[in-house]
C-alpha positions in Angstrom: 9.1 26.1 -1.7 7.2 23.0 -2.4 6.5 20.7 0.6 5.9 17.1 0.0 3.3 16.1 3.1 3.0 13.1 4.7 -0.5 12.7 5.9 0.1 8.8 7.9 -2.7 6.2 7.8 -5.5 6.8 9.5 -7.4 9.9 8.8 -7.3 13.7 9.3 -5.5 14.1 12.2 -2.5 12.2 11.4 -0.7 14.4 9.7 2.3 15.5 12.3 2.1 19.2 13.9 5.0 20.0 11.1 2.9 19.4 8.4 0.3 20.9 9.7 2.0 23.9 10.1 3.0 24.3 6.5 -0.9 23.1 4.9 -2.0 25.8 7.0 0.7 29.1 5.6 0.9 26.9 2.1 -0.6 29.2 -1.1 -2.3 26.3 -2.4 -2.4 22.3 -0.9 -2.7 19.7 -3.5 -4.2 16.2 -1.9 -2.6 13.3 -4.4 -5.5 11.0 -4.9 -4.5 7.4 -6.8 -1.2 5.9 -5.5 -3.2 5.2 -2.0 -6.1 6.5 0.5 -7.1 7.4 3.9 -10.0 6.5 5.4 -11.9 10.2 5.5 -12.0 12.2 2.2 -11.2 15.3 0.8 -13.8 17.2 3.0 -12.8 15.7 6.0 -9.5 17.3 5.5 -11.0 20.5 4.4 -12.6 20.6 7.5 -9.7 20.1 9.9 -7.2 21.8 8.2 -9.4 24.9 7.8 -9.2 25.8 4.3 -9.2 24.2 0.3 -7.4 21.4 -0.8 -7.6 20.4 -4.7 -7.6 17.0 -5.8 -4.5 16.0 -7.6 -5.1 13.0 -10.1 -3.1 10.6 -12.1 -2.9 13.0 -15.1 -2.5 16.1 -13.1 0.5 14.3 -11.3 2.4 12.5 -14.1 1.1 14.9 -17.0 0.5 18.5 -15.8 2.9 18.7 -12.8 3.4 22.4 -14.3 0.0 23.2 -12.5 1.7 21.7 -9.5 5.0 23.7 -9.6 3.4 27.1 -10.5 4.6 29.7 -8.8 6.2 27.1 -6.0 9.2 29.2 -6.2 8.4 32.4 -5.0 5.5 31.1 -2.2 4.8 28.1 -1.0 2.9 24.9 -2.4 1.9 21.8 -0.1 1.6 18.2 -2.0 -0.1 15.7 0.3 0.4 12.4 0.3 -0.9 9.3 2.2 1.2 7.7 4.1 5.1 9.1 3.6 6.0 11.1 0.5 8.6 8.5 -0.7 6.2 5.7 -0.8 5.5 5.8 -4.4 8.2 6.1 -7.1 5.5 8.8 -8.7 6.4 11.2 -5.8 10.3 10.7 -6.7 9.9 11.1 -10.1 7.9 14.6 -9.0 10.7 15.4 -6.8 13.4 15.2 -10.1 11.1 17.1 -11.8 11.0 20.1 -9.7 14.4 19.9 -8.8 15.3 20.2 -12.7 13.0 23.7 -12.8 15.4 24.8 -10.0 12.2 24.6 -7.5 13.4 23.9 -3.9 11.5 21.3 -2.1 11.2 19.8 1.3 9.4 16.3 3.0 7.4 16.5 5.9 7.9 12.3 6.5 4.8 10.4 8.0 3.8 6.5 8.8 3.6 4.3 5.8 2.5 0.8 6.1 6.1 -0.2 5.3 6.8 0.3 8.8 3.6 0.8 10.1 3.4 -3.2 9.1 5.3 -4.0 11.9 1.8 -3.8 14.0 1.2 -7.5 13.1 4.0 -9.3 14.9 6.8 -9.7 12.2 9.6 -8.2 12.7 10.5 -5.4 10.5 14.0 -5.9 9.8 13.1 -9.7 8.6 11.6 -8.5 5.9 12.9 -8.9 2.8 11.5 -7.0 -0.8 8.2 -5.8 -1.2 5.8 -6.5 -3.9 2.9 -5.5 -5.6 -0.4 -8.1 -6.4 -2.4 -6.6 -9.0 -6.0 -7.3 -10.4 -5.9 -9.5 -13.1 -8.1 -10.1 -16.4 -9.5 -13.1 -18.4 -6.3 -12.3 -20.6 -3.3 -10.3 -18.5 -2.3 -13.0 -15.0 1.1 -11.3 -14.4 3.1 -13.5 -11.6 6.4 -12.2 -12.5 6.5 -11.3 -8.6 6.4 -15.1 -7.8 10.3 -15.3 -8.0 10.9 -12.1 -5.5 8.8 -14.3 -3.1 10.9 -17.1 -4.1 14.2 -14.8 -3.1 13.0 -14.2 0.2 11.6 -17.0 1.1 14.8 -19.2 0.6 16.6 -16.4 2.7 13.9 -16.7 5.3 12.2 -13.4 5.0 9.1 -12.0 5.4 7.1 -10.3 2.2 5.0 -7.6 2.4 2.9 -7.5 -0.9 1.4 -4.7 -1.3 -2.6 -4.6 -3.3 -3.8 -2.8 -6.5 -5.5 0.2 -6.7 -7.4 1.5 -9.4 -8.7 5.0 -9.3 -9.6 7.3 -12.0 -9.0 4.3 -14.8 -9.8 4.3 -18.0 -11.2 1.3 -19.8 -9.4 -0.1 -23.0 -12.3 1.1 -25.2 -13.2 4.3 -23.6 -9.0 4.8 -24.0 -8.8 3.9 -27.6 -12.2 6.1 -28.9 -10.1 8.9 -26.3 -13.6 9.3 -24.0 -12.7 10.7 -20.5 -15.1 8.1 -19.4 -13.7 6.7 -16.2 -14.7 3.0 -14.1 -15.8 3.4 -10.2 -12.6 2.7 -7.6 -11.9 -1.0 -7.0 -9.7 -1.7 -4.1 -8.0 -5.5 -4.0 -8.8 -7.2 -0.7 -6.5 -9.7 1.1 -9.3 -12.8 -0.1 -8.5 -12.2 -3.6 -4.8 -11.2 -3.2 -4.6 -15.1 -1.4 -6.7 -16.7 -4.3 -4.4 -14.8 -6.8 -1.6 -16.2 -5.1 -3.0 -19.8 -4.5 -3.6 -19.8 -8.3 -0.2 -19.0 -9.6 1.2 -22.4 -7.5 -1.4 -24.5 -8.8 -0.2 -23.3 -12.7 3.5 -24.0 -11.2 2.6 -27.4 -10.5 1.0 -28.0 -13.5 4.5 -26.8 -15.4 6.0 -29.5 -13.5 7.9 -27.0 -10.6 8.5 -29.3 -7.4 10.3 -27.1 -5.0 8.0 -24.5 -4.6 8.1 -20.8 -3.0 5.2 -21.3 -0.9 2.3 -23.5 -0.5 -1.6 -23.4 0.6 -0.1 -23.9 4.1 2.4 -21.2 4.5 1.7 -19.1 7.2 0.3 -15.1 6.0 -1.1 -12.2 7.3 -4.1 -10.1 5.9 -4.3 -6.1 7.5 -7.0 -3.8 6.8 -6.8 -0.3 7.4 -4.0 0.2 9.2 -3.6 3.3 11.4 -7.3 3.9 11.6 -9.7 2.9 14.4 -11.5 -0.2 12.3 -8.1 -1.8 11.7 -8.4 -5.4 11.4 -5.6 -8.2 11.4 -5.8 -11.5 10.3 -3.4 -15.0 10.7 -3.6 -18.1 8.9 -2.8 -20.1 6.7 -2.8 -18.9 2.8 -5.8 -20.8 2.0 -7.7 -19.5 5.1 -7.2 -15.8 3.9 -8.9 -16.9 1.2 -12.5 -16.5 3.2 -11.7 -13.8 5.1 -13.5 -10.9 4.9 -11.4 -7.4 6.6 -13.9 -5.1 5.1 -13.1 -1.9 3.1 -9.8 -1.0 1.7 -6.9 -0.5 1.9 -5.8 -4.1 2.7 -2.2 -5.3 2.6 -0.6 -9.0 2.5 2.1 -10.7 4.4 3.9 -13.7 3.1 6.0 -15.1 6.2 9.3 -16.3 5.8 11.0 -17.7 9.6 9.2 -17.3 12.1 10.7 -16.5 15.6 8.9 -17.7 18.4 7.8 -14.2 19.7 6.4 -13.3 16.2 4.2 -16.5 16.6 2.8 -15.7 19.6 2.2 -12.2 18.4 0.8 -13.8 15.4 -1.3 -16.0 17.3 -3.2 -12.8 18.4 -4.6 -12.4 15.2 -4.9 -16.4 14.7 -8.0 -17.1 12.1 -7.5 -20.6 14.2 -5.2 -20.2 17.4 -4.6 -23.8 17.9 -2.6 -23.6 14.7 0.2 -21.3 16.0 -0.2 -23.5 19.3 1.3 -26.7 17.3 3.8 -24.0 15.3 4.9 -22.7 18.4 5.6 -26.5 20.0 7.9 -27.1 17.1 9.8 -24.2 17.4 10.5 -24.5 20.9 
């Protein structure tokens, strides 16, 4: 059998007694290490869960899955991932796979920050769909995701965007001269998601767009390490997450859409300026 793992947020000892369970009869326990990360690494896990775990990359995932799979239907082979299995469309795809070998399979569900969000103050169900920010370069600033905000913003909903990863990556020359020569992790942080963002509506304008999805004023929410002890929450204005610092990764974005008065005041919690919410909350009451 292979069991897809969900290992939650914060570190080791999130994983649910379940899951547990299986890591600890599994033959082998694969820990997949690019679509996101906890805050303790692969020793850390080693440690608690008492015995190996192999580091399952990019290429091992999308390109050798056979290593994976091997075997996984006479015993049984754990795949951990961060979060809840289903997260990523790379863990669905591996779930087709398998299931066209005739290998059984099974999820062990966890906390993902698409629930786990919630923690902030908006409410989940007023969320409308999620995106992903990515880094840009001096010659690739894609902002296709611009009119998904746009969607939910005219139907009042909140947008969680979720930031770019880069692990293991390749760059374009060490890819074209075929060197496995690899760049160090870069992580996107809420400041650079915001000034991303900030940028796209200032090229908008320029193109002569009026009625805009959001502006430099519209409300957001920066989160940092959710699920783990150093989590940090911040509430502002767009531009003001554009100095704030949350620390290390993983960091996540929320664009709000309506605003009920109990999600201000939860909001104001986190306030980078509470006497903003103060005035937000007088209007809406």
């Amino acid at each position: 059998m292979l069991y897809f793992v969900g290992l939650g947020l914060g570190d080791a000892a999130d994983i649910t007694v379940k899951g547990l369970e299986i890591v600890k009869k599994a033959k082998r326990v694969y820990l997949e290490a690019y679509t996101s990360i906890l805050t303790v690494g692969k020793e850390a896990l080693e440690t608690f869960y008492g015995r190996e775990v192999i580091l399952a990359d990019r290429e091992m995932v999308e390109q050798q899955s056979d290593v994976i799979f091997e075997d996984s239907d006479k015993e049984d082979v754990a795949f951990l991932v961060v979060g809840d299995p289903f997260g990523a469309t790379t863990h669905t795809d591996l779930a087709l796979r398998a299931h066209q070998l005739g290998i059984q399979y099974r999820v062990i569900h966890n906390a993902s920050i698409m629930n786990a969000i919630g923690c902030c103050g908006l409410q989940l169900y007023n969320y409308g769909e999620t995106i992903s920010i990515v880094f840009w370069t001096d010659t690739w600033k894609p902002d296709s995701y611009y009119d998904k905000i746009a969607t939910n913003r005219e139907r009042g909903m909140h947008t969680l965007c979720l930031l770019d990863i880069k692990v293991k990556e390749q760059s374009i020359e060490n890819l074209m001269k075929g060197r496995k020569v690899y760049e160090p992790p870069r992580y996107m942080a809420v400041n650079e998601a915001a000034s991303q963002l900030i940028e796209i509506i200032e090229k908008k304008r320029t193109e002569g767009v009026e009625q805009l999805a959001y502006t430099e004023d519209t409300i957001c929410v920066g989160v940092a390490r959710i699920g783990s002890e150093s989590q940090q929450i911040a509430a502002g204005t767009l531009r003001q997450l554009t100095s704030v610092d949350l620390g290390g990764p993983l960091h996540s974005l929320v664009i709000a859409g309506h605003m009920h008065p109990m999600e201000l005041e939860m909001l104001k919690l986190f306030a980078v300026e509470p006497a903003l919410f103060d005035k937000l909350l007088e209007e809406a009451r």
